[in-house]
N, C-alpha and C positions, 0 to 999 in steps of 0.2 A: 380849787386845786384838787379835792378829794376825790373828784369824777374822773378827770384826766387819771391822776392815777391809778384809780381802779381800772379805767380803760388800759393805760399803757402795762398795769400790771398782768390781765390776763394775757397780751403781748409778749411780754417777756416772759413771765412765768415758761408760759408754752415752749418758749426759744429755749431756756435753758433745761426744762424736761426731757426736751428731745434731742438735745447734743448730749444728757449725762445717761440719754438711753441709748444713744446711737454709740456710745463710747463702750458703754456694759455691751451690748451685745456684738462687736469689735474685736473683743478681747473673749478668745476663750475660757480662758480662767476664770472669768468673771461671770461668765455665762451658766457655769457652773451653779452658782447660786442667785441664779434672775430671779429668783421668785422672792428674794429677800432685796436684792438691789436696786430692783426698777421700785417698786414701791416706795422706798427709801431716798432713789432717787427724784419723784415726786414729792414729796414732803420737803425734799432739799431746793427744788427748783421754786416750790412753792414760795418758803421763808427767803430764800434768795431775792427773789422778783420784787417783795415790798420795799427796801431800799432802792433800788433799781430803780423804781417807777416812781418812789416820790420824788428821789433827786432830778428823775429826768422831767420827773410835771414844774418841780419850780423850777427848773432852767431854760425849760419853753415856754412859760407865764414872764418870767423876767426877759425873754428876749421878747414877745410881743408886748408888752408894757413897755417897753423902749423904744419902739417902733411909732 
């Protein structure tokens, strides 16, 4: 299970990296301090992803095991 999710983690990871970077520089305001936010917003996507991806590897082991 630990593969799949480290697979589907750098997956996700990435997905949510670059919507909370496509968001910061979207927003004027926020662009203001990108040099603090995108960084930060990496670390966020990062710890995001590993729930993300273990829940999605056992739900796709359990649906092939049922199969």
């Amino acid at each position: 299970m630990w593969k799949l999710a480290a697979i589907l983690h750098i997956l996700i990871m990435t997905v949510l990296m670059g919507v909370l970077v496509a968001v910061i520089a979207s927003m004027p305001s926020l662009m203001e301090n990108a040099k603090v936010y995108i960084p930060a917003s990496a670390v966020i996507g990062f710890i995001l992803g590993v729930p993300f991806s273990v829940l999605l590897a056992k739900k796709i082991l359990a649906q092939n095991r049922g199969a």
